[in-house]
Each structure stands twice: as C-alpha cells, then as structure tokens.
C-alpha positions as CSV (number, residue, x, y, z in Angstrom):
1,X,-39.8,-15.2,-9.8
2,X,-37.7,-17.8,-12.1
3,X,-33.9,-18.6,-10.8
4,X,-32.4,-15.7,-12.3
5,X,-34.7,-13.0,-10.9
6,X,-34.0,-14.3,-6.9
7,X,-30.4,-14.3,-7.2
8,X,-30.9,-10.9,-8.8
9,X,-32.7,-10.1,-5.8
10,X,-30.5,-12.0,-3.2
11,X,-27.5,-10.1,-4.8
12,X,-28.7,-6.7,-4.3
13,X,-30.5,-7.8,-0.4
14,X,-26.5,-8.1,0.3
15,X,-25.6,-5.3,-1.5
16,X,-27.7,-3.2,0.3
17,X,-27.0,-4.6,3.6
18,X,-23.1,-4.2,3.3
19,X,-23.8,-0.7,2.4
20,X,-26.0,-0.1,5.5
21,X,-23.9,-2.0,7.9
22,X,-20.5,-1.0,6.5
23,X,-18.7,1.7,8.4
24,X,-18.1,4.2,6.2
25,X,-14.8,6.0,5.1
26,X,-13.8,8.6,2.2
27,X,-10.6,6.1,1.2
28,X,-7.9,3.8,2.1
29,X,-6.4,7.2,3.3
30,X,-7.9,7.3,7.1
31,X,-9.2,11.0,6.6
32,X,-8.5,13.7,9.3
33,X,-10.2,13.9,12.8
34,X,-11.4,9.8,12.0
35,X,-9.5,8.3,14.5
36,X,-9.9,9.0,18.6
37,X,-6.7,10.7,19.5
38,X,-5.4,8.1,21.5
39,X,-5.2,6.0,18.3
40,X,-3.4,8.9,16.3
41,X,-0.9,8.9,19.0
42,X,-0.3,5.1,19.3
43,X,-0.1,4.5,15.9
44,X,2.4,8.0,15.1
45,X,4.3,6.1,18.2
46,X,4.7,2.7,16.4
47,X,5.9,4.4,13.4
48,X,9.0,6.3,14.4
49,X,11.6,3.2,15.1
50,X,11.3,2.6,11.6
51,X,10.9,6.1,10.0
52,X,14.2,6.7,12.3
53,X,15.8,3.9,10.7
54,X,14.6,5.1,7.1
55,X,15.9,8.3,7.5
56,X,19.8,6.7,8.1
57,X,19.4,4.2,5.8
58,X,18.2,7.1,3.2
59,X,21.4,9.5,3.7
60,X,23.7,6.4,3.7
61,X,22.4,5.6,0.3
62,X,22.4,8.6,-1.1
63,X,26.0,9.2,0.3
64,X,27.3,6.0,-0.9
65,X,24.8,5.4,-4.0
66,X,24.7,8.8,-5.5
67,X,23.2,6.8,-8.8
68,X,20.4,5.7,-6.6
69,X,19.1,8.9,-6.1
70,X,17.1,10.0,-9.2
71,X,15.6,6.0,-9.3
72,X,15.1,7.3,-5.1
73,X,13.0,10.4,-7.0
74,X,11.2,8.3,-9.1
75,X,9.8,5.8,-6.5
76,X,8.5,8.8,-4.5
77,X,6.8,10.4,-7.5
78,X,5.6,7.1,-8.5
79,X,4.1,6.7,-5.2
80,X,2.1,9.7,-4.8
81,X,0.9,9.6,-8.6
82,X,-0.5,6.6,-8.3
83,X,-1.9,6.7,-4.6
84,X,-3.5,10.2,-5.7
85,X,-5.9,8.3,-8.3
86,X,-8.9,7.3,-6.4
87,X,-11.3,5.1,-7.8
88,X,-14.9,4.9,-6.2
89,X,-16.0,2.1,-4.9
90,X,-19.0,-0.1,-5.3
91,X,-19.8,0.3,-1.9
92,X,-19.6,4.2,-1.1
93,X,-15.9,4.2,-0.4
94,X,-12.9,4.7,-2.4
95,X,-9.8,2.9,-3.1
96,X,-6.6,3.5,-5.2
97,X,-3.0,1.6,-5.7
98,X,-0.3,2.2,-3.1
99,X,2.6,1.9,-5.4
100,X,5.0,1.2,-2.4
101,X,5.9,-1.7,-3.8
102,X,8.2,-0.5,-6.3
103,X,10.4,0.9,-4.1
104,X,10.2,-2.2,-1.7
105,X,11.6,-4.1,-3.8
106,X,14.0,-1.4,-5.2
107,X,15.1,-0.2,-1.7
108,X,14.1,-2.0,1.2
109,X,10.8,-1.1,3.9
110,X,12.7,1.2,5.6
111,X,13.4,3.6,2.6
112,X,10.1,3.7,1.8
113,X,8.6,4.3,5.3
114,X,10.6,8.0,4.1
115,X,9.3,8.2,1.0
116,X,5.6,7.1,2.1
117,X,5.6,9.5,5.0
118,X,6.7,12.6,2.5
119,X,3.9,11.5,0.2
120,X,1.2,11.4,2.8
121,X,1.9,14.5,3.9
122,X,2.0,16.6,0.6
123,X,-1.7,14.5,-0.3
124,X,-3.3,15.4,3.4
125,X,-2.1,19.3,2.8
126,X,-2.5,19.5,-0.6
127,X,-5.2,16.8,-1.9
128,X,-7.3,16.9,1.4
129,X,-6.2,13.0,0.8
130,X,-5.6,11.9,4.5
131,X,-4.8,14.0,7.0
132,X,-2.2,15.0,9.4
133,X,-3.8,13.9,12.7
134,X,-4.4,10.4,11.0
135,X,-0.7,10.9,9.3
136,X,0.8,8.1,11.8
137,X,-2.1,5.7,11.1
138,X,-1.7,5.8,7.4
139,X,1.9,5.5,7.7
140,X,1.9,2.4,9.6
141,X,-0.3,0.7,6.6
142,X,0.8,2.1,3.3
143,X,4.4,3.0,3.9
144,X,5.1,0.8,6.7
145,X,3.2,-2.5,6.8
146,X,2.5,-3.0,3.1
147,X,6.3,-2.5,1.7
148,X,7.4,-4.7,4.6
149,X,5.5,-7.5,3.3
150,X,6.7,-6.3,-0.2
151,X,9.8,-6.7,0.5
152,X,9.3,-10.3,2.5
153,X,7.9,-11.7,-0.2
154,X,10.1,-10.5,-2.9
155,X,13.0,-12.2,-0.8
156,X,11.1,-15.4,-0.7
157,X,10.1,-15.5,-3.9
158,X,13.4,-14.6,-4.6
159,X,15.0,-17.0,-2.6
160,X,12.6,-19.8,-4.0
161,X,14.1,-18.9,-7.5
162,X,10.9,-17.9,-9.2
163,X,11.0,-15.7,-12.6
164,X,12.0,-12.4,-11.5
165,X,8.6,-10.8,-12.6
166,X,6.6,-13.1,-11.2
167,X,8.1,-12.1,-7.9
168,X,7.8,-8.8,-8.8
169,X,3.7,-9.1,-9.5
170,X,3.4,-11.3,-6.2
171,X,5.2,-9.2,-4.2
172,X,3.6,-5.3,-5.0
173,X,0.0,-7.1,-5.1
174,X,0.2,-8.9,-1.8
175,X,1.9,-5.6,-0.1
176,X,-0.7,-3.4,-1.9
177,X,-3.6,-6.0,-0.3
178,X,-1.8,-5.7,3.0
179,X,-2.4,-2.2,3.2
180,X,-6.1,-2.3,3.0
181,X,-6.0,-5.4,5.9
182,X,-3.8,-3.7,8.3
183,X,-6.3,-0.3,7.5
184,X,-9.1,-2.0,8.2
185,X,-7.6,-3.6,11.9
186,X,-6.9,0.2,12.7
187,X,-10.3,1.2,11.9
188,X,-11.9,-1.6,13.9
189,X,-9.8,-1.2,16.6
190,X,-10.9,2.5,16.9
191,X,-14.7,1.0,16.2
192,X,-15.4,-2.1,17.0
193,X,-18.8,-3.3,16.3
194,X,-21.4,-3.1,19.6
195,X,-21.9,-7.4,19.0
196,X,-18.9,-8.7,16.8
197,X,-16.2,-6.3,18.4
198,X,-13.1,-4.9,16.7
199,X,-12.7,-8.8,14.7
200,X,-16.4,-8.4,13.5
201,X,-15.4,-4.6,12.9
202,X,-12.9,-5.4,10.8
203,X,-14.4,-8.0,8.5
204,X,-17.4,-5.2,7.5
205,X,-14.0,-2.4,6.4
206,X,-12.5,-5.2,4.3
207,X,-15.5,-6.1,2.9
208,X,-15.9,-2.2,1.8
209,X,-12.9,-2.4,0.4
210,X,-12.4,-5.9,-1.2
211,X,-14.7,-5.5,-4.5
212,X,-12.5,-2.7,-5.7
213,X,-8.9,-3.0,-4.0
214,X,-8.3,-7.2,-5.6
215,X,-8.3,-5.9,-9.4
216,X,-6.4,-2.8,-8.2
217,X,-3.9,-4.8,-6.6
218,X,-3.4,-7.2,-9.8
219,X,-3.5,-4.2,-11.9
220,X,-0.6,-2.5,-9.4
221,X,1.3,-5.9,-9.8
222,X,1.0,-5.7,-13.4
223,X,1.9,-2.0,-13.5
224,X,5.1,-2.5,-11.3
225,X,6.0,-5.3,-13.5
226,X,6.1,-3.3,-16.5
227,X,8.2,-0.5,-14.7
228,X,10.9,-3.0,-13.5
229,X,10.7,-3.9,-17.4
230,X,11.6,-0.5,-18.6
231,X,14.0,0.2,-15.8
232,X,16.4,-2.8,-16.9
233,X,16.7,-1.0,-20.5
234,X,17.1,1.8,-19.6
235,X,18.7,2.2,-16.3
236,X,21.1,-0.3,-16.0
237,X,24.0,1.5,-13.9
238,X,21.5,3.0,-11.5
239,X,19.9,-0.2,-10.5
240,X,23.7,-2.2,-10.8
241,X,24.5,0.1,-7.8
242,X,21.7,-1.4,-5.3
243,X,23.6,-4.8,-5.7
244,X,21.1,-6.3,-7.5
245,X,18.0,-6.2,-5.1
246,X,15.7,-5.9,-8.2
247,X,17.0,-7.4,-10.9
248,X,19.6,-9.7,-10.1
249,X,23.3,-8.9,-10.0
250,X,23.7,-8.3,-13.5
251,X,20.2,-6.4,-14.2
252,X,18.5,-8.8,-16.7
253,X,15.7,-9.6,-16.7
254,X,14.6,-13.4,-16.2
C-alpha cells in the first residue's frame, strides 16, 4: 500500500472502533428510560433552585417589561425550532443546535432554564425528542448549564470590550459546546466504562458527538449573530427595555 492507501485504512480502523466502542444514544436529547432512576431524580433535584428562580424572574419581567414579552415568545420558539432539527451523525448518533444562547444573552440563565424546560417538554411528548423521565437531565445541560456559560461569557467578553457580535458568536458557540460536555459527564456518570470509569466514559460520548456538534456550534454562533442583527433594526424599543443586555444601552450595533 503507498502513503495514501494506509492512512485511508488507519482512518477508517478508528472509525470503526469509535463506532464499536462508543456508547450509543439517539441525540444530545438523553432519550426516555436511558438514565437509572436515581440519576433522573438527582439531576430533576439540581434543576429546581434555578427553574424556581426562572419562574420569578420570568413574571417580574413580564410585569415590568411588558415589551419583553413577544422578544420572550420568540426566544422560546427559536429554541425549539432549532433544537427540533436533528442532524445524523457520523458516528450513529445525532446532534442538533441548542439555540439557548439567544436568549442568554437576551435574558439571563435563569429565564431560559423556563423557556428550555417548556421546550423539552412539548419535544419529549410531541417529537418523541427526549423524554420526561430524562426531562431533569436534559434540563440541567441545554437549558441550564449551556445558557449559564452563555451568559458568562457574553459578560466577559462584554466586559473585555470586544465587538458586540463577536461576543455574541463566542458566547452561543461555547454555551452550545457546553451542552454536549455536561451531556456526556451525565451519561458517563450513569455508565462509566468497566476499565476507564465515568472520565474514560465520558471521553468515548464526546467523541460521538464532536465530529458533528463543532460546525453546528459555529453555524449556531453565526446564526445567533445574524438574529441579534435583525433584531437591532427592527426591534429597537423591545430590546431598549432589557437595559441594554444585548446590544448596548442604546441598541446599535458595534
């Protein structure tokens, strides 16, 4: 064989041993009757504190903000749109775009943890996406974990003075990677491998998920970008009235 042929042949050796080594799951959804209960439980148990805290933090806003709501609507909708579209994997899995970050970044974490939760919900009962007995699991990742990172970074960034959209694409791609991390730590926690245990566990689920989640997450970066865009022509009183947290205190874009 000449050079090309054995990396040819290396490259699908590896291939084929991820795929038989890999744990295997339908998406970044952790789908119903996965998990051991105890882990449903402790993870449904982590997530109320801040679901609690959404919940306030959503009826003050939409008290006191009653031009945040229909921007409110549209980070919900946008959420489960775009976490409905899954795209198969290389390696027998599935992945798809979280699109919590927009409304990190336009809300705060704790918000979304509301909005995610609703989301998940309406996909496990009507989509078969998820389920409810894994509902606390997938709530700690995608509307929990990823937009708090989101949000961290967006402040940062923020903070650091960066252009506005770069923060933007920084923060909904890291938070969108973030969810597929802290996914793949549940799932090795629940299976650990028999050698590696739950750290060698989790290394095989990211690597299920890497190939396909990176572009997603640049493409979700990109995407959220392009929203923020439109939103600063066109909905300039509604996004005035969350004091600025997405586009500055006087909405323009940088």
């Amino acid at each position: 064989m000449n050079r090309k042929e054995r990396k040819l042949v290396i490259t699908t050796t590896i291939l084929a041993v991820a795929w038989g080594i890999a744990p295997r799951v339908n998406a970044m959804h952790i789908m119903e009757g996965y998990l051991p209960a105890g882990a449903c439980v402790a993870w449904g148990v982590l997530c109320l504190p801040v679901v609690t805290a959404g919940f306030f933090t959503v009826r003050r806003r939409i008290r006191d903000e009653r031009k945040s709501i229909t921007l409110l609507a549209m980070a919900g909708a946008f959420i489960f749109v775009i976490s409905s579209l899954k795209i198969p994997s290389v390696t027998g899995s599935c992945s798809h775009m979280t699109g919590t970050g927009l409304g990190a970044i336009l809300f705060g974490p704790s918000v979304v943890s509301i909005l995610g939760i609703i989301v998940l919900i309406f996909q496990a009962v009507l989509l078969a996406h998820g389920g409810l007995t894994s509902l606390g699991a997938n709530a700690f990742s995608m509307a929990i974990a990823g937009p708090a990172l989101t949000w961290l970074v967006y402040t940062v960034c923020t903070k650091c003075r960066l252009r506005k959209r770069v923060s933007v694409f920084l923060a909904a791609a890291l938070g969108d990677l973030f969810t597929y991390c802290v996914t793949s730590v549940q799932l090795a926690l629940a299976f650990p491998d028999a050698e590696g245990g739950a750290a060698l566990s989790a290394v095989k689920f990211l690597g299920v998920f890497a190939p396909t989640q990176l572009p997603l997450a640049v493409i979700e970066g990109m995407l959220t970008v392009l929203i923020v865009i439109g939103l600063e022509v066109y909905a300039q009183p509604e996004l005035r009235a969350l004091e600025g947290k997405c586009t500055g205190e006087k909405g323009e874009a940088k």
